[in-house]
C-alpha positions as CSV (number, residue, x, y, z in Angstrom):
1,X,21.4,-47.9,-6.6
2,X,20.4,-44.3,-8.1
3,X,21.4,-43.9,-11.5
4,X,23.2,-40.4,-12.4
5,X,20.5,-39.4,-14.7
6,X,17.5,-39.9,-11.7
7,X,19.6,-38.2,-9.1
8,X,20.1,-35.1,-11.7
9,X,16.6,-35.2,-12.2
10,X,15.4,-35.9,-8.5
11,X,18.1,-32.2,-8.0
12,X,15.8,-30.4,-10.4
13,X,12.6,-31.6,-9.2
14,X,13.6,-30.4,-5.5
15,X,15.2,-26.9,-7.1
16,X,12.5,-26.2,-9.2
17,X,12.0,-23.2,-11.8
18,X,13.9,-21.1,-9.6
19,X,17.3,-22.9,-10.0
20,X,16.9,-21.8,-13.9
21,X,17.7,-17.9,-12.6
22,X,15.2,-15.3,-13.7
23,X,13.6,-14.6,-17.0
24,X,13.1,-11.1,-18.4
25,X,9.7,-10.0,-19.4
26,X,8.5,-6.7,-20.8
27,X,5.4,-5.1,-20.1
28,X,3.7,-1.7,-22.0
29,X,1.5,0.5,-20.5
30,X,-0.3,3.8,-22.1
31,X,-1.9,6.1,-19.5
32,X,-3.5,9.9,-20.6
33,X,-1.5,9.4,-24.2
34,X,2.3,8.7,-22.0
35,X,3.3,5.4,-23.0
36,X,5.5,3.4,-20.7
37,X,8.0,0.0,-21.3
38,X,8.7,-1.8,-18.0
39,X,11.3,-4.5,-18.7
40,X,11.2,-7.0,-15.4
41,X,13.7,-9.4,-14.4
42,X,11.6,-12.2,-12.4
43,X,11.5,-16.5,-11.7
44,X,8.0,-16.1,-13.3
45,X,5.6,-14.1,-15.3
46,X,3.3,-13.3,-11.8
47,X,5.9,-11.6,-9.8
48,X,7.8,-10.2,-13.2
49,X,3.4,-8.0,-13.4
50,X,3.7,-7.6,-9.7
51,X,6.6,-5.9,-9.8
52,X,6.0,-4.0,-13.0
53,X,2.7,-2.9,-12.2
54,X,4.0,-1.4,-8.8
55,X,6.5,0.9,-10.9
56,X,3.5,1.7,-13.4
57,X,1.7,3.2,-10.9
58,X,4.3,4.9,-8.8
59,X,5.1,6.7,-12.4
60,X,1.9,7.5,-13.5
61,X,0.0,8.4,-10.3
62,X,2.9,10.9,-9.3
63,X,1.5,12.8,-12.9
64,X,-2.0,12.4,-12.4
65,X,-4.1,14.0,-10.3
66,X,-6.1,12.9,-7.3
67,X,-9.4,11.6,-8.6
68,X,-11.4,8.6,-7.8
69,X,-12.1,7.6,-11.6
70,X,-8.7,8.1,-12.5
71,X,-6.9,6.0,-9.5
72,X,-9.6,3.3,-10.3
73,X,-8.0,3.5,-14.4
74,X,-4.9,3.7,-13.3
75,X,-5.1,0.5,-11.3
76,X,-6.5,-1.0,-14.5
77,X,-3.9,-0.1,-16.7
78,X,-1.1,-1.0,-14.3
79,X,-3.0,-4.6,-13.8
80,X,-3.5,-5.1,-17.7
81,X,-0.6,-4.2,-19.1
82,X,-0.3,-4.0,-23.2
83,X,1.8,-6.9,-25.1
């Protein structure tokens, strides 16, 4: 027979971290002297930057304009966000 304690624990093994809900994280960016704050709710850090840096760029690229050298900072900023 199972105890209750290893079938609680077999439960969370099987959920894993997303059973805990999402965690918020907060990510800062600084682009042409704007400064940005991106607070994401997400199961982990990985998707929380996905996510964030997706909304960095939408925001800053609408402001900048089209130039090679600037798209390729832009994508470094949005990827490497400040803490």
């Amino acid at each position: 027979m199972l105890t209750s304690k290893f079938k609680v624990l077999v439960v969370f093994a099987l959920l894993g971290p997303s059973a805990f809900g999402a965690q918020k994280f907060d990510f800062k960016y600084s682009f042409e002297g704007e400064k940005l704050s991106i607070s994401q709710e997400a199961p982990d850090y990985y998707a929380a930057l996905t996510k964030a840096a997706k909304s960095c760029f939408s925001h800053f690229k609408s402001k900048a304009k089209a130039n090679q050298q600037k798209g390729i900072d832009l994508i470094d900023i949005c990827a490497n966000p400040r803490s």
